[in-house]
N, C-alpha and C positions, 0 to 999 in steps of 0.2 A: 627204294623205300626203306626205310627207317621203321624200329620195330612197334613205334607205336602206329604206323601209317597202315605196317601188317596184321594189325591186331584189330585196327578199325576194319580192313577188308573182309577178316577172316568173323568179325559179327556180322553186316551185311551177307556174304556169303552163306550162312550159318542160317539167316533170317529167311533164306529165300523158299520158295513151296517144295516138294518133293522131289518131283520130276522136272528138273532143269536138265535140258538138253546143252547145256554151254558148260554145267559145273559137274562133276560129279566126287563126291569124297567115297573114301577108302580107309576103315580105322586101322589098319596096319599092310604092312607089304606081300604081297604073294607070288608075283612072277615078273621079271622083266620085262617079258613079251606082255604081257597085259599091260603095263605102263606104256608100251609103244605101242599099242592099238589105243588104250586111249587117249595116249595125245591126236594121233591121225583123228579120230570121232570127234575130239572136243576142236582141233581146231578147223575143220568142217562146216560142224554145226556152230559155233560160231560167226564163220560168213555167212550160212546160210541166215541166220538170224541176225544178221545186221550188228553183232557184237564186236569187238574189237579184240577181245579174248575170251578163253576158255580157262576153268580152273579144272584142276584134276589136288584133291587135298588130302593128306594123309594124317589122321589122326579125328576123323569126325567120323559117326556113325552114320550111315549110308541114311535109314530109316526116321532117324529120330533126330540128325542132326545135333546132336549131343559129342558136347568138344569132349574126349576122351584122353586124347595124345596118343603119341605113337615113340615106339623106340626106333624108326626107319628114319634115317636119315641120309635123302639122297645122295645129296652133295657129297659125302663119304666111301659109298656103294659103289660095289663092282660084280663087274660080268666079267668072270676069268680072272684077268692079270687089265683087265681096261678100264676103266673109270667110267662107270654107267652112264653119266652123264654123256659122254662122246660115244659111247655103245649106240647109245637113242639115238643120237643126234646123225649119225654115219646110216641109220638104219630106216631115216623118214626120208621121203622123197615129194616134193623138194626141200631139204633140209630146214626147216623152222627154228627161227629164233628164238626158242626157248627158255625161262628163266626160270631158276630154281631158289628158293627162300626156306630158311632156318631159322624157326624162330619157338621163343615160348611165348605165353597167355602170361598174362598176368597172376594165373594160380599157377603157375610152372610146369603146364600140359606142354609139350613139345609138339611144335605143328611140321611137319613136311611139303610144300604148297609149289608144284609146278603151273608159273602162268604160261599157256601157252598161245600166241599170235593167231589172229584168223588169215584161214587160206587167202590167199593174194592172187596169184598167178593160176593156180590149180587146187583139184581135192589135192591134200594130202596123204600119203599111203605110207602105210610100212611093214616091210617088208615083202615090197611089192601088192599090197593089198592097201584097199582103200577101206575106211570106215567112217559110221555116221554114229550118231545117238539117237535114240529112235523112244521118248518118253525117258525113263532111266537104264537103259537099254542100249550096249554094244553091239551093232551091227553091221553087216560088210554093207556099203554103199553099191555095188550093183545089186542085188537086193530092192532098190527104192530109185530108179533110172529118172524119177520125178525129181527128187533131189539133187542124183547126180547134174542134171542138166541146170537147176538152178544154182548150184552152186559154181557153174563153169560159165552160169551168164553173169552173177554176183563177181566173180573175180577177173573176167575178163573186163566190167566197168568200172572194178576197184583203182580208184586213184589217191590224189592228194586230200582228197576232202574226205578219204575213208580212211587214212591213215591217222595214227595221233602221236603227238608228240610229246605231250603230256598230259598224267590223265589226274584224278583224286583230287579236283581243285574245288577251292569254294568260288563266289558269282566277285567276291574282291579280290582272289588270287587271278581270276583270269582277267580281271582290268589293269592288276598289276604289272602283270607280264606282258601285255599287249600295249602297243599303242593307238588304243581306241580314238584319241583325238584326231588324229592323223587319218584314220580309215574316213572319219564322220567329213573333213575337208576335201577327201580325193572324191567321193562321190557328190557333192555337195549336198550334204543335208546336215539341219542341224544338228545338235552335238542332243542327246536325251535329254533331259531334266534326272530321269531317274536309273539309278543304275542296273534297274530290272528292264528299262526299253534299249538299252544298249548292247544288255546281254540277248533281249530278243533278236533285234538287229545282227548281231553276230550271230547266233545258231542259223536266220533265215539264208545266210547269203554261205553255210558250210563252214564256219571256220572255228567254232567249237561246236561241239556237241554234248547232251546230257545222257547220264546213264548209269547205272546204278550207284556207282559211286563217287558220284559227284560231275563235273564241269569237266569235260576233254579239251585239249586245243589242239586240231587237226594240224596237220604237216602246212593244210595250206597257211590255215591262220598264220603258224607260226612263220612261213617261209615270208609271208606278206606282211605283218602286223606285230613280231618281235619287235623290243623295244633293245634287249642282248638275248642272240643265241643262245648262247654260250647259259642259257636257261636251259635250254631243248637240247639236253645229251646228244642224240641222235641226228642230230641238225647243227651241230654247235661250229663243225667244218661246212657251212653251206654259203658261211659270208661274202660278201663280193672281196677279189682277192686281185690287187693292182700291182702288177709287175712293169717296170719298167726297163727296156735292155739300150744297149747299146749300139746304134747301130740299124742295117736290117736285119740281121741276126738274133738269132736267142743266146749265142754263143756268152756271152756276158751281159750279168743282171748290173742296172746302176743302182737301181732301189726298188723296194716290194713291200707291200703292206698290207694285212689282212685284215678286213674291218668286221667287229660282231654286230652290227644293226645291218638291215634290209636297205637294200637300193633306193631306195626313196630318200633317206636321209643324207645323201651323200649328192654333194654340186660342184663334181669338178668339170671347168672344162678341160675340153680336149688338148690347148697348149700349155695349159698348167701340166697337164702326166706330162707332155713330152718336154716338157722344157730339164 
């Protein structure tokens, strides 16, 4: 994200009611160990709430949400001789994808903003403890066994249509990037008139999703409906990838090609590769 993309997040986020169980801000730094119990809670309650992440933001006022800035700048921060970044990260279980952002406001308030992933596979815990958000409230997760258990049914049916590939789009950015024509001829139905029944079409069958900040396109969208990966960072290696060898062997390749559109766009036959 680019800093006007974090500036846009960080007024939605700013805007939102008190007690948000997915965000919580912090106007300055206080303990390590409190940044790693809140990521474990935000990214939690996150799953549990259906969100796709959790923010933890350092330079807003908890109560009033009032952008303040902060002189805490993670990215730079250490625990000991380690780079707190890998401190956290060495210290969640199971290690979260975590991203860290540096940025200022347009008045020159410096923001600190960890997004952090929602649980996938399990709660996540740290150091060895698990935690939830409970209102604006840090709490251990056995504590709340109601949670615990939905959180462990939420991630064990977490899949491709709960992941995203990209998220902050507008309802043209996600026609952009997809190839909505194509989806509308493989099921056969006609193509929308408008580009608000296309974009319904697409939320109903999971391949984007809407949410506070705009148009998502889930891992499936993208895996099925990219027009180039190579959009979807995280996805940009998922192209179909033709190798050809020599031989029965793998021992020697003759030729190899790796293509950035989805399988559907590609018609080769079978003695075309091998020839």
């Amino acid at each position: 994200m680019n800093n006007s993309d974090l500036n846009r997040l960080l007024d939605v986020l700013v805007a939102l009611p008190s007690e948000t169980e997915w965000v919580e801000f912090k106007a300055n730094f206080h303990s390590e160990e409190e940044i790693g119990e809140r990521l474990s809670a935000l990214s939690n309650s996150a799953c549990l709430l259906d969100k796709s992440f959790g923010y933890l933001v350092f330079g807003v006022e908890d109560g009033t949400h009032d952008v303040k800035g902060t002189n805490f700048y993670a990215k730079l921060a250490k625990k000991g001789n380690e780079e707190l970044e890998l401190w956290l990260l060495n210290r969640l279980n199971p290690k979260v994808d975590y991203e860290i952002f540096e940025f200022d406001t347009p008045e020159g308030k410096h923001i600190s903003l960890f997004r952090i992933p929602a649980a996938t596979s399990r709660p996540v815990s740290f150091l060895n403890v698990e935690y939830i958000r409970v209102g604006s409230l840090t709490k251990r997760l056995q504590s709340y066994p109601d949670k615990e258990a939905k959180i462990w049914k939420k991630a064990a049916n977490r899949n491709l249509a709960g992941l995203m590939a990209k998220e902050m789009l507008s309802s043209q950015e996600v026609v952009n990037l997809l190839s909505v024509e194509t989806y509308f001829n493989l099921v056969k139905m006609p193509l929308p008139q408008t580009q608000e029944g296309i974009i319904e079409r697409l939320e109903q069958e999971h391949l984007i999703k809407h949410e506070e900040l705009g148009w998502s396109i889930t891992q499936l969208g993208a895996l099925l409906l990219a027009k180039d990966l190579r959009d979807f960072g995280v996805l940009s290696r998922k192209g179909v990838r033709v190798i050809v060898y020599k031989g029965k062997s793998k021992l020697e390749t003759v030729r190899e090609q790796q293509f950035t559109a989805p399988w559907y766009t590609y018609h080769y036959p079978i003695h075309t590769l091998q020839s």
